[in-house]
OpenMM code with the backbone's topology and positions (N, CA, C; nanometers):
from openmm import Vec3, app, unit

residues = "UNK UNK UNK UNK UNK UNK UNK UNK UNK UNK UNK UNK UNK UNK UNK UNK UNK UNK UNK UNK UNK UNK UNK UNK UNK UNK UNK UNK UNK UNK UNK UNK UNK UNK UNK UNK UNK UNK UNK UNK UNK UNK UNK UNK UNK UNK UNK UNK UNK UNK UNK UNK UNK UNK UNK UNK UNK UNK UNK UNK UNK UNK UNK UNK UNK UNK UNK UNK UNK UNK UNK UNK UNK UNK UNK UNK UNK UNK UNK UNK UNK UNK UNK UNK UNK UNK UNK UNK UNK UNK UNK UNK UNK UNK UNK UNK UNK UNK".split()
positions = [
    Vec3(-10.9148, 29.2749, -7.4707),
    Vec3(-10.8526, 29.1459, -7.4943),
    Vec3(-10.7692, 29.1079, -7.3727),
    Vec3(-10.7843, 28.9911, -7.3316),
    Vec3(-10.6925, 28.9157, -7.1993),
    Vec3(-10.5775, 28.9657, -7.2644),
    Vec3(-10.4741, 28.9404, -7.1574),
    Vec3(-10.3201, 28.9106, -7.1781),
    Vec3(-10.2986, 28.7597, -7.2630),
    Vec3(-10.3997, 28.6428, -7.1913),
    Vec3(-10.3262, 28.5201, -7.1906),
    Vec3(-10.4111, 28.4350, -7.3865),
    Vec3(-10.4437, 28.5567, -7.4167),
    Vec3(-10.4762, 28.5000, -7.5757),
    Vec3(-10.4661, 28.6122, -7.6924),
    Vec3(-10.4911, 28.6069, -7.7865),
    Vec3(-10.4743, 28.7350, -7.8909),
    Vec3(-10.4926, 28.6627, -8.0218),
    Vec3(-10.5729, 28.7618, -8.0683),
    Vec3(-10.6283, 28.7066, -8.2362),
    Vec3(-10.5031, 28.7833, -8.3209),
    Vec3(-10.4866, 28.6457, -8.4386),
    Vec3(-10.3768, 28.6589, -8.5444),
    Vec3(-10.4604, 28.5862, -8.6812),
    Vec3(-10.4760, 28.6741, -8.7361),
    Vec3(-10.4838, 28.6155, -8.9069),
    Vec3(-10.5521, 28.5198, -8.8929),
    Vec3(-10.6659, 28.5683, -8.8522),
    Vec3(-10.7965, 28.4456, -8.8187),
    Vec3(-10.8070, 28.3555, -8.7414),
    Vec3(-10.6868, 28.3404, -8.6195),
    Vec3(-10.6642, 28.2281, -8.5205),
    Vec3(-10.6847, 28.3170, -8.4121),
    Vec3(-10.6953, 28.2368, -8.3351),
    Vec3(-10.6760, 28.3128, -8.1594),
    Vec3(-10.5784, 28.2008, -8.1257),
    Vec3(-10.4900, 28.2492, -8.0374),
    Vec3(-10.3661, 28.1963, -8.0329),
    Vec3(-10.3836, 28.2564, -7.8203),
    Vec3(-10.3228, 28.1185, -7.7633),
    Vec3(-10.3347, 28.1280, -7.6515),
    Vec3(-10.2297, 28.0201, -7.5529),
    Vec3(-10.2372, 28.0556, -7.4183),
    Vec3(-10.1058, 27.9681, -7.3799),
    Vec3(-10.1767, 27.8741, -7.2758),
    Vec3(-10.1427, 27.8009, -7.2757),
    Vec3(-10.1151, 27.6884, -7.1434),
    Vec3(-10.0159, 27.6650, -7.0595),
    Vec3(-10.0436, 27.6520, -6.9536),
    Vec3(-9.9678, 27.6199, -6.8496),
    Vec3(-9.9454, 27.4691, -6.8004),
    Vec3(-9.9438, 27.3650, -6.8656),
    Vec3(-9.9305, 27.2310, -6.8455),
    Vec3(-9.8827, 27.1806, -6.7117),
    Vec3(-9.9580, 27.1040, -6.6529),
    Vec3(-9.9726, 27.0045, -6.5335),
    Vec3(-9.9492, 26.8496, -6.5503),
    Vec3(-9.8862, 26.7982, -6.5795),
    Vec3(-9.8731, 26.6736, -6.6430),
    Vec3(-9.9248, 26.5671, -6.5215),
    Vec3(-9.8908, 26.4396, -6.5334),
    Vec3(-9.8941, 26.3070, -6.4166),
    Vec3(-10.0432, 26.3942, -6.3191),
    Vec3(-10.1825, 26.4660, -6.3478),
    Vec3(-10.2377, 26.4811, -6.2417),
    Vec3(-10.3074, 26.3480, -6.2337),
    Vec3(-10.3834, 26.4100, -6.1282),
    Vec3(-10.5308, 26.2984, -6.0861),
    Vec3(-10.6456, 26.2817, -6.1724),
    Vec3(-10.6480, 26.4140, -6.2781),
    Vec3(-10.7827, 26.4170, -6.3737),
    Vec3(-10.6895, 26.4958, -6.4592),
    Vec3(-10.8173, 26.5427, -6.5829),
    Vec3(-10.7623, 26.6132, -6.7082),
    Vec3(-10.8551, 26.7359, -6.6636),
    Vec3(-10.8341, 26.8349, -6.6305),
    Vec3(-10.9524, 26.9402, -6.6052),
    Vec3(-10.8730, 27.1069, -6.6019),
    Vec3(-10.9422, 27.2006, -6.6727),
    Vec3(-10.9075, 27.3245, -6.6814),
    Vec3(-10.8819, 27.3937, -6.5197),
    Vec3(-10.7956, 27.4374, -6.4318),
    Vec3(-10.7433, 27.4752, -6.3188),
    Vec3(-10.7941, 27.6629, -6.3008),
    Vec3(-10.8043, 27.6996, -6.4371),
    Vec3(-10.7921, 27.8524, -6.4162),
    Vec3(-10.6941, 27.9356, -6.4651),
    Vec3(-10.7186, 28.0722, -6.4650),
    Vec3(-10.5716, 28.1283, -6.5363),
    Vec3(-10.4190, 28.1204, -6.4088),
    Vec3(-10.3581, 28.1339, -6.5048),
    Vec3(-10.2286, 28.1106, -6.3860),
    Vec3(-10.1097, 28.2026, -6.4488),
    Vec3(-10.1279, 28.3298, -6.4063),
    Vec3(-10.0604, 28.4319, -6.4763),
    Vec3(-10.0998, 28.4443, -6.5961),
    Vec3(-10.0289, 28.4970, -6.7468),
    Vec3(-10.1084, 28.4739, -6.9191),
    Vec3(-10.0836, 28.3785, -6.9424),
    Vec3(-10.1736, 28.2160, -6.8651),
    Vec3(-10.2105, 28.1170, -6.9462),
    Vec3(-10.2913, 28.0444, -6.8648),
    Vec3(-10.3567, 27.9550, -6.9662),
    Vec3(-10.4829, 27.8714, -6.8578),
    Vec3(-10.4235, 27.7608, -6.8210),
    Vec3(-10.4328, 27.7122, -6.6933),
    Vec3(-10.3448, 27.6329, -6.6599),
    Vec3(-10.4857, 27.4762, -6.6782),
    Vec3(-10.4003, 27.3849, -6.6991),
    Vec3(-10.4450, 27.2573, -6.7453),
    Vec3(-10.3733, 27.1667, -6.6686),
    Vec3(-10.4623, 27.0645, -6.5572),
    Vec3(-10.3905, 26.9352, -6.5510),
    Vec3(-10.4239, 26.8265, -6.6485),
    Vec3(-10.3230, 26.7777, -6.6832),
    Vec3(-10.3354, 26.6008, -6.7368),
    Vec3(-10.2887, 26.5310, -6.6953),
    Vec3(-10.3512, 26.3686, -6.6903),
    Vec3(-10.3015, 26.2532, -6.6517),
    Vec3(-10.1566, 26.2138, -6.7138),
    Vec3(-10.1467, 26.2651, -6.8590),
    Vec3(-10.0537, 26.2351, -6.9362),
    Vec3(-9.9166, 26.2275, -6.8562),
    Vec3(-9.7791, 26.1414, -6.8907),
    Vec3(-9.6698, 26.1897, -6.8418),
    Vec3(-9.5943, 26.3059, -6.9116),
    Vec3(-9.5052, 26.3479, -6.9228),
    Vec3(-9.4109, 26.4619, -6.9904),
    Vec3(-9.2932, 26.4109, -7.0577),
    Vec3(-9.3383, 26.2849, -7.1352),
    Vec3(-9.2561, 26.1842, -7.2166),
    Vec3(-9.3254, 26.1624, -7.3499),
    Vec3(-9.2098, 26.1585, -7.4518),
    Vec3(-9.2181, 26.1600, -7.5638),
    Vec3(-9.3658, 26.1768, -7.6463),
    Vec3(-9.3783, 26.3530, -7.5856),
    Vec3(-9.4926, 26.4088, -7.6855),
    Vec3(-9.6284, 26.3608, -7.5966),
    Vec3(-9.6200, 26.2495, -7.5047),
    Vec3(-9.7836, 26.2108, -7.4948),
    Vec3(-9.8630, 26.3206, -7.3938),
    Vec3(-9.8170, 26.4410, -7.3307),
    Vec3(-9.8685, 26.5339, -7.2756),
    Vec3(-9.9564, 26.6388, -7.3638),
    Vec3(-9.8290, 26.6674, -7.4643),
    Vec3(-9.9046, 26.7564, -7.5899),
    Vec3(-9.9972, 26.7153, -7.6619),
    Vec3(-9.9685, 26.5623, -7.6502),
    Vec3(-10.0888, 26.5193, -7.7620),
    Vec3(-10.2342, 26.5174, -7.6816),
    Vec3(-10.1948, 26.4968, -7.5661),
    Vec3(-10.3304, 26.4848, -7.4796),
    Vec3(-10.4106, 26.5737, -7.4767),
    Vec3(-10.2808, 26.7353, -7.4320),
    Vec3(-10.3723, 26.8365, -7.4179),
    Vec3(-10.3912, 26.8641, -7.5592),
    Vec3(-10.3788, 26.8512, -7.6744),
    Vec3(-10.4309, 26.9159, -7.7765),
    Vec3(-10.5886, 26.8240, -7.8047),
    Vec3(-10.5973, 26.6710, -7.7790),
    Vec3(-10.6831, 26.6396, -7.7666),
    Vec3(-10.7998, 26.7098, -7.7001),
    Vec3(-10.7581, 26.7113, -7.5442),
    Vec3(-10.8260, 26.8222, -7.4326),
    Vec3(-10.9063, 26.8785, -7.4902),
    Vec3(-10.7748, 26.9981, -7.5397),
    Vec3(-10.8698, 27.1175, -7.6244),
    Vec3(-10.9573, 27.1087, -7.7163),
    Vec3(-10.9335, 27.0473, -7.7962),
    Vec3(-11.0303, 27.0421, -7.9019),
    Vec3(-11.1845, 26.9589, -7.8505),
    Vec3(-11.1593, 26.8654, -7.7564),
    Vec3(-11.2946, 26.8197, -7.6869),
    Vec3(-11.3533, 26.9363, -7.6282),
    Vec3(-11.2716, 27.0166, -7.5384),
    Vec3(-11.3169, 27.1395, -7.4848),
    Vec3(-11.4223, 27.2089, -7.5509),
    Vec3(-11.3236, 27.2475, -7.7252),
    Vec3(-11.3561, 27.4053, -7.7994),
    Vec3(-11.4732, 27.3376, -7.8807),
    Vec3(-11.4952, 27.1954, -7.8527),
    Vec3(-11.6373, 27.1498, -7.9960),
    Vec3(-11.4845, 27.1636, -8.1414),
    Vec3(-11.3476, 27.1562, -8.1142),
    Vec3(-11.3192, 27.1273, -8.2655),
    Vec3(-11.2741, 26.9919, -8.3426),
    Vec3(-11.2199, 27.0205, -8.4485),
    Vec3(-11.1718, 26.8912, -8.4461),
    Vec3(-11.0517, 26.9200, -8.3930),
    Vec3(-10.9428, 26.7515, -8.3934),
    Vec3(-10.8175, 26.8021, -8.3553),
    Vec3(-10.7225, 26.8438, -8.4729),
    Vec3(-10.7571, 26.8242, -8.5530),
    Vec3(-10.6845, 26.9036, -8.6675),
    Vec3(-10.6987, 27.0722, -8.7258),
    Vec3(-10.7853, 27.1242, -8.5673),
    Vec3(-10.8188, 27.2665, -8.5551),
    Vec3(-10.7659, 27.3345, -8.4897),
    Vec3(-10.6802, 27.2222, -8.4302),
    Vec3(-10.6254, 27.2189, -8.2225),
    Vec3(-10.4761, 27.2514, -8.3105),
    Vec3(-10.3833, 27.3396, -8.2892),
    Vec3(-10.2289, 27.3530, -8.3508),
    Vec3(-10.1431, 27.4103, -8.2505),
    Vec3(-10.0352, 27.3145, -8.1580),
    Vec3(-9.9742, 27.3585, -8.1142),
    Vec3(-9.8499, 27.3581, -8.1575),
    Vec3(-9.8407, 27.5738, -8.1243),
    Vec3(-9.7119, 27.6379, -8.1945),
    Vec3(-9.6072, 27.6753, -8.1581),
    Vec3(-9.5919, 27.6388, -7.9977),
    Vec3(-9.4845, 27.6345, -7.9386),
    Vec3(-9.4772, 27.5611, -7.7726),
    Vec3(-9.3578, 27.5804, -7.7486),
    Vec3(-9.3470, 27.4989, -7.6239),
    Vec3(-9.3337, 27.3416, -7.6024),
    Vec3(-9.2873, 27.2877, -7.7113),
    Vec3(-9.3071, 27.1755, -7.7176),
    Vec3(-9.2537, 27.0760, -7.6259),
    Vec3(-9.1323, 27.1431, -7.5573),
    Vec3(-9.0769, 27.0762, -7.4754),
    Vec3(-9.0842, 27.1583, -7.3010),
    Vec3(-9.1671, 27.2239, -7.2948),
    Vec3(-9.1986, 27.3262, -7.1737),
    Vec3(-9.3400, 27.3096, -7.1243),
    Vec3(-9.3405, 27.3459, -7.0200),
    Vec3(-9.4752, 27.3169, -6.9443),
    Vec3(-9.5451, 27.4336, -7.0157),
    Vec3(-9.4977, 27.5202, -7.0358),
    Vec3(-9.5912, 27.6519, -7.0537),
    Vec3(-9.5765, 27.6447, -7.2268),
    Vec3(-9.7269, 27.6124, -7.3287),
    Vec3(-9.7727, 27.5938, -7.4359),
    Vec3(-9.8487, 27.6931, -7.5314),
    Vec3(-9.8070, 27.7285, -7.6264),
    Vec3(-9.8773, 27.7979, -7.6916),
    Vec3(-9.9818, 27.7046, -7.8359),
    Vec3(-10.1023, 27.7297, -7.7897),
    Vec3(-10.1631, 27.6937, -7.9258),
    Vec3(-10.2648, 27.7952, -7.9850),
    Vec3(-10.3253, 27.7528, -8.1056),
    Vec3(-10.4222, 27.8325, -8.2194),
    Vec3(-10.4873, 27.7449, -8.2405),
    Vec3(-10.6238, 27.8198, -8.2292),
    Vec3(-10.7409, 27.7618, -8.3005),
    Vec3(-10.7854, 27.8665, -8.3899),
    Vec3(-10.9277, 27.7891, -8.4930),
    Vec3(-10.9720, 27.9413, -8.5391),
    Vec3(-11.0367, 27.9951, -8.4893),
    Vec3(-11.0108, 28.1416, -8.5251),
    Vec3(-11.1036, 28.2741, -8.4717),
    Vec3(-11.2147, 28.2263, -8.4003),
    Vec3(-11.2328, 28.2794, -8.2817),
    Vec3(-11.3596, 28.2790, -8.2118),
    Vec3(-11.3839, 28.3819, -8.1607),
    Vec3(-11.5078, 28.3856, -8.0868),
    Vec3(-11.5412, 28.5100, -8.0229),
    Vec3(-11.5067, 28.4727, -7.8575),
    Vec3(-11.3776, 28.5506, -7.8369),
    Vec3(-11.2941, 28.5325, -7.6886),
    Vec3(-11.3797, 28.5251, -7.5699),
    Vec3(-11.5045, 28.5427, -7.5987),
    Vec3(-11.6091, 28.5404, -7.4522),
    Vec3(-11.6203, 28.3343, -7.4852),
    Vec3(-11.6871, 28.3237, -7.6368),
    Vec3(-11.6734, 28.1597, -7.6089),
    Vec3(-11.5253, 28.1012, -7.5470),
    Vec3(-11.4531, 28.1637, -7.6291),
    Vec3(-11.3155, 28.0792, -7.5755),
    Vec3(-11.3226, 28.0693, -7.4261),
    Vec3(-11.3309, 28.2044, -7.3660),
    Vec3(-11.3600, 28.1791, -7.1899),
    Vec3(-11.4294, 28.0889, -7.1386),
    Vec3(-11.5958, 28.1017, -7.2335),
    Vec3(-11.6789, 27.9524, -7.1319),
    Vec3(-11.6792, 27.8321, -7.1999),
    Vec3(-11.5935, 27.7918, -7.3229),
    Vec3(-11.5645, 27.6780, -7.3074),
    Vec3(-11.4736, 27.5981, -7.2301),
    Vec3(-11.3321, 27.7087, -7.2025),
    Vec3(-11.2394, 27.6362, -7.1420),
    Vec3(-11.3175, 27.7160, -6.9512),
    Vec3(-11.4274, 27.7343, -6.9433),
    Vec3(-11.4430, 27.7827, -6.8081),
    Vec3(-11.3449, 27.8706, -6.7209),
    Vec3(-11.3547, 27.9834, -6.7725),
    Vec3(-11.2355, 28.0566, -6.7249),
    Vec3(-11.2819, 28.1869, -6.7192),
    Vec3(-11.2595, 28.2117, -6.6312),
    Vec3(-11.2871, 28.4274, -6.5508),
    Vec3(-11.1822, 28.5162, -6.5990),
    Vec3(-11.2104, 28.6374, -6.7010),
    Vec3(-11.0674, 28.7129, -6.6654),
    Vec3(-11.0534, 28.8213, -6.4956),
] * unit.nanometer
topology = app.Topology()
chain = topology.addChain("A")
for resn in residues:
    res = topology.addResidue(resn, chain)
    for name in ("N", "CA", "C"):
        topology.addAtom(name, app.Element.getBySymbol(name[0]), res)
């Protein structure tokens, strides 16, 4: 198992590293234990989180009511849960090498 995710009670639970104001919305790579993400979004009232939870769930094929972010709400660095997957998909959906 990576550092930057870990299965809990049927979720895999994993972090982000948030990039806010970029040039595109696109997965960057790991960046220490978390995948780092730019978004266009700014880092004002929630519309970053909401973006990247959007992101993700376009990413993972879920819905966004699959997408749950459980911490960090006010920090660049994000923790969310989806359900259980098999951590090799989680890697090539969000395109990521350990």
């Amino acid at each position: 198992m990576g550092l930057w995710y870990r299965e809990n009670r049927g979720r895999l639970i994993f972090r982000v590293q948030l990039q806010p104001r970029a040039s595109a919305n696109r997965v960057l790579g790991l960046h220490g234990d978390a995948v780092k993400i730019s978004l266009t979004a700014p880092p004002v009232e929630g519309a970053a989180n909401k973006m990247c939870r959007e992101f993700l769930a376009r990413l993972l094929d879920l819905p966004k009511s699959q997408v749950e972010q459980v911490g960090g709400l006010k920090s660049r660095l994000k923790t969310f849960s989806v359900p259980e997957m098999d951590p090799a998909r989680l890697r090539q959906k969000l395109g990521v090498e350990e």
